[in-house]
One Martini backbone bead per residue (centre of mass of N, CA, C, O) as a GRO file, in nm:
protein
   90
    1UNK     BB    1   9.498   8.113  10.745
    2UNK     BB    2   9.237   8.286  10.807
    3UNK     BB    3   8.993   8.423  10.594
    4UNK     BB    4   8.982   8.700  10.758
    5UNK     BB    5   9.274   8.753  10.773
    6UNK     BB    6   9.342   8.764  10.466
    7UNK     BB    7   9.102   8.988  10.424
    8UNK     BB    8   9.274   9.215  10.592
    9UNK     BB    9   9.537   9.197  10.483
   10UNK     BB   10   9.439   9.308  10.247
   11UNK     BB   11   9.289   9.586  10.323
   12UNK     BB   12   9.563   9.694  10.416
   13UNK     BB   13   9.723   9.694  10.178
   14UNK     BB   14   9.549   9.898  10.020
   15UNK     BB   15   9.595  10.134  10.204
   16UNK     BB   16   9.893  10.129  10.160
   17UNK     BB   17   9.871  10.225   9.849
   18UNK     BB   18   9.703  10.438   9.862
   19UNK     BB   19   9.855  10.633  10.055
   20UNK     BB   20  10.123  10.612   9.860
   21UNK     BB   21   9.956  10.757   9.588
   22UNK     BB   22   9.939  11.022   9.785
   23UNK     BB   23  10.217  11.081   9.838
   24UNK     BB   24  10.299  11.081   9.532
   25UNK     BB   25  10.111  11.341   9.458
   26UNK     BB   26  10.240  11.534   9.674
   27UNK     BB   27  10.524  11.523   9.538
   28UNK     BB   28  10.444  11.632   9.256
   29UNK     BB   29  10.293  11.909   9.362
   30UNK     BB   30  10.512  12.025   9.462
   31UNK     BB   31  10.727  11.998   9.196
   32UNK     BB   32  10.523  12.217   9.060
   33UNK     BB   33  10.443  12.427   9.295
   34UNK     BB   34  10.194  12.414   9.398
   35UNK     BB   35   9.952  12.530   9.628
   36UNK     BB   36   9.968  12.537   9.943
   37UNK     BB   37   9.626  12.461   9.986
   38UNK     BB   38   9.667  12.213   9.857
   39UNK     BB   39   9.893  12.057   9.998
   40UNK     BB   40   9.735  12.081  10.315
   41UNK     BB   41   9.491  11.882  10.187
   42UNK     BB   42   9.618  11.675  10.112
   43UNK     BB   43   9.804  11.590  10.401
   44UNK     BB   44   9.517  11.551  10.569
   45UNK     BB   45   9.444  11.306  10.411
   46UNK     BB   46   9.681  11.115  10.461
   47UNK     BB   47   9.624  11.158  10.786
   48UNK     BB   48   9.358  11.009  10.792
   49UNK     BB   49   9.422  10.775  10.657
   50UNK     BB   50   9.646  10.664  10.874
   51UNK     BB   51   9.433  10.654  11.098
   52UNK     BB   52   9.244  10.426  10.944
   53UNK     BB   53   9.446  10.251  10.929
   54UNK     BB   54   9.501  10.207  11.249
   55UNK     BB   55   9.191  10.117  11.317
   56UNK     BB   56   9.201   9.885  11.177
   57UNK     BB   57   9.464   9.732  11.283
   58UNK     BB   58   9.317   9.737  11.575
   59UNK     BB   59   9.097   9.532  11.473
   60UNK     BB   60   9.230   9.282  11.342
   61UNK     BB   61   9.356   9.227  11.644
   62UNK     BB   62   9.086   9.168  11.776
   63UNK     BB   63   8.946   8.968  11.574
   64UNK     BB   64   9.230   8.758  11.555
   65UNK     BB   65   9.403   8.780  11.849
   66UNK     BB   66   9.238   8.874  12.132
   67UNK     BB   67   9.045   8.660  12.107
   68UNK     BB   68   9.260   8.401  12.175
   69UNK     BB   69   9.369   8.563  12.429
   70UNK     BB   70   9.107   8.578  12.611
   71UNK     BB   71   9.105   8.245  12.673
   72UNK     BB   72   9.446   8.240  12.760
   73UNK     BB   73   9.505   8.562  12.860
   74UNK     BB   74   9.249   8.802  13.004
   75UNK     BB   75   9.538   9.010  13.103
   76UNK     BB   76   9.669   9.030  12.824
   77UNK     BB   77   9.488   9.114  12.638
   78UNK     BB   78   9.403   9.395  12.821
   79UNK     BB   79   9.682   9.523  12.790
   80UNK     BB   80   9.735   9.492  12.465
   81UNK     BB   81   9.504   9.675  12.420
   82UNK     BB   82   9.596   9.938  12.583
   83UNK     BB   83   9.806   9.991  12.440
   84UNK     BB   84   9.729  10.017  12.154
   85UNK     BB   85   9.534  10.271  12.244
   86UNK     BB   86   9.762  10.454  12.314
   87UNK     BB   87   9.927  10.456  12.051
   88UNK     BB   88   9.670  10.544  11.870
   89UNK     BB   89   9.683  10.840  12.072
   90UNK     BB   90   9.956  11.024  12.026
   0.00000   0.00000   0.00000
């Protein structure tokens, strides 16, 4: 595996673990009782997080799949983009 893809997939994971982090916090959060309006705000965050996760995948997979795709078939590389574009935007 080429030096960029591991080093994407290192901070793939890092940002899966913040996100856990997050949840879990979230979770502690409830158990205490915290009040609606910290709840609704950490909830956010983990919103935008999870957002961040899906932009970042889906640059990973152009800088680093699409690019080989697009030399070997340049109307499934656009395809595949396409997908990609419309799944992250549900």
């Amino acid at each position: 595996m080429p030096e960029g893809e591991t080093e994407s997939r290192k901070q793939t994971i890092q940002r899966i673990n913040r996100i856990q982090g997050q949840l879990n916090s979230l979770k502690t959060a409830i158990e205490n009782d915290r009040d609606c309006e910290y709840l609704v705000t950490q909830a956010h965050t983990i919103e935008k997080a999870l957002s961040s996760l899906i932009i970042h995948m889906v640059e990973g997979y152009i800088e680093h799949q699409a690019k080989i795709l697009v030399h070997e078939d340049a109307e499934e590389a656009l395809r595949s983009i396409k997908r990609l574009f419309e799944l992250s935007h549900r």
